[in-house]
C-alpha positions, 0 to 999 in steps of 0.5 A, a space after each residue: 710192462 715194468 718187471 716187478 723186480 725193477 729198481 725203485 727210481 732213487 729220485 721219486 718219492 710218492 705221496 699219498 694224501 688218505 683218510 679212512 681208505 683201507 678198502 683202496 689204499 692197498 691197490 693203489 700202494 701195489 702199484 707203486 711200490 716198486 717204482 718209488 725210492 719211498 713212500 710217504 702217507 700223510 693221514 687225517 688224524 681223524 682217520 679210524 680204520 686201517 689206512 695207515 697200518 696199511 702203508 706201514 705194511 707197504 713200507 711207507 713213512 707214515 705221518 697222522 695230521 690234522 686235516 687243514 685241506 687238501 692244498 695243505 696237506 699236499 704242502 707238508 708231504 712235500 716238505 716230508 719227501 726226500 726225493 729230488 721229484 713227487 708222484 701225488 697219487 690218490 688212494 683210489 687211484 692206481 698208475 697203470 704199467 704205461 705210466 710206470 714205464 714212462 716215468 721210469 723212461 723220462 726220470 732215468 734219462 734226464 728232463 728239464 721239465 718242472 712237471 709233467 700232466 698225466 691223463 686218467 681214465 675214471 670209472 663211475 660205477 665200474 665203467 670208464 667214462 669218455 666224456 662229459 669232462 672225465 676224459 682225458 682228465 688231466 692232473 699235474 701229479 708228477 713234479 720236482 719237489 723243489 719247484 712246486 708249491 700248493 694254493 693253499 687258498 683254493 679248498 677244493 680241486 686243488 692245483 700245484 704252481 710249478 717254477 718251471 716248464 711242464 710237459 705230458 705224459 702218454 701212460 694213465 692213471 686209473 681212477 676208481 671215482 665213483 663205485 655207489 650212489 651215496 658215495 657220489 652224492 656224499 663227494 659232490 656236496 662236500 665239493 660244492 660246499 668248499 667251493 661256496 667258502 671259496 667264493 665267499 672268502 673272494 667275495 663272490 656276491 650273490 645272484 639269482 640269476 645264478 640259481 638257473 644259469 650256473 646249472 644250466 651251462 654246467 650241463 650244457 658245458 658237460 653234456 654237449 661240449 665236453 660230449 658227455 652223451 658219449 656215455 649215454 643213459 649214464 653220461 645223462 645222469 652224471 651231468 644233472 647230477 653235476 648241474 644239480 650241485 651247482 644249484 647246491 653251491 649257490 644256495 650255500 653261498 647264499 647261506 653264507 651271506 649273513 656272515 659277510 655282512 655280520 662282519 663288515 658290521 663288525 669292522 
């Protein structure tokens, strides 16, 4: 286990992108701030509690910004880290002494990978989930600052392009996702929302047809191929919860339709 008297990495910077967090951001600070050289928080401006006095209390430069989505605020962290590699951790994340251990290992001792993937455990209601596509869950989190950059097209379920090979890692995160009920609905629809505009903005059309097939294969690619009933009762639920915000999608996409045509009318 990483002695909390360890050096901070000189290389490693940790980002953290947060808003209205102060029941989280703490643990997930604690586990990183003996392991970075600094810590740098990009808070929504629309933010109200104490998330940011909280990262000043662990000693990380805190920056309040505009929200202009996720891939963009992970864009401008970039730009704000001094670190010559970036560890984006998530508020209601925490890396696992594992995870610490190695990251140390593979930055002290020199790599020439561009990024590494890191698997993650997600509890849903406390419990750590096996399948259904939350497990091994893994996201490219841990890259070299000059040779990564965010798609800031895609609103949601972002992902870094990396100039440069990747590799992995073995140590986990940990992944507080989903502790109530309201939370889980209020984070799905938003995500199926964003991912409507993202289909419009592509010009995805609209089909019927997609109003029973995308919820039936969304289930059926959570539940069976991804083993979703490892999880039981549980495993159930959260896959027709999945299936069902599909269905959510769709009819927000449709929704959006009129504005598509309103603006070929337009030109």
């Amino acid at each position: 286990m990483t002695s909390p008297r360890a050096e901070p990495i000189a290389a490693l910077s940790v980002a953290i992108i947060a808003s209205n967090e102060e029941r989280h951001i703490g643990d997930a600070l604690s586990s990183v701030v003996n392991l970075a050289s600094e810590i740098v928080a990009v808070i929504d401006s629309r933010s109200r509690d104490a998330t940011a006095a909280i990262c000043q209390d662990y000693g990380a430069r805190v920056y309040v910004e505009p929200w202009r989505g996720f891939p963009a605020q992970r864009n401008r962290a970039l730009d704000l880290c001094a670190g010559a590699w970036v560890l984006f951790l998530d508020a209601d994340e925490r890396v696992m002494p594992d995870l610490a251990d190695e990251i140390r290992a593979v930055l002290t001792g020199g790599t020439d990978r561009a990024g590494f993937w890191i698997p993650r455990h997600n509890l849903f209601f406390g419990r750590r989930l096996q399948g259904g596509g939350w497990y091994p869950d893994e996201q490219l989190r841990l890259m070299r600052r000059d040779r990564a950059r965010y798609n800031e097209a895609r609103l949601v379920h972002e992902f870094a392009m990396l100039d440069g090979p990747t590799d992995r890692m073995r140590g986990h995160l940990l992944h507080l996702n989903i502790e109530r009920i309201d939370e889980l609905w209020r984070k799905q629809r938003s995500y199926a929302i964003q991912e409507a505009q993202t289909l419009f903005l592509d010009g995805a059309p609209v089909r019927w047809r997609s109003f029973i097939g995308a919820p039936a294969r969304e289930f059926y690619r959570r539940f069976v191929t991804l083993h979703g009933y490892r999880d039981g009762a549980l495993g159930l639920f959260l896959c027709a919860t999945m299936a069902y915000f599909e269905v959510v999608k769709h009819v927000h996409l449709k929704g959006l339709t009129p504005c598509r045509r309103d603006l070929s009318l337009r030109r």
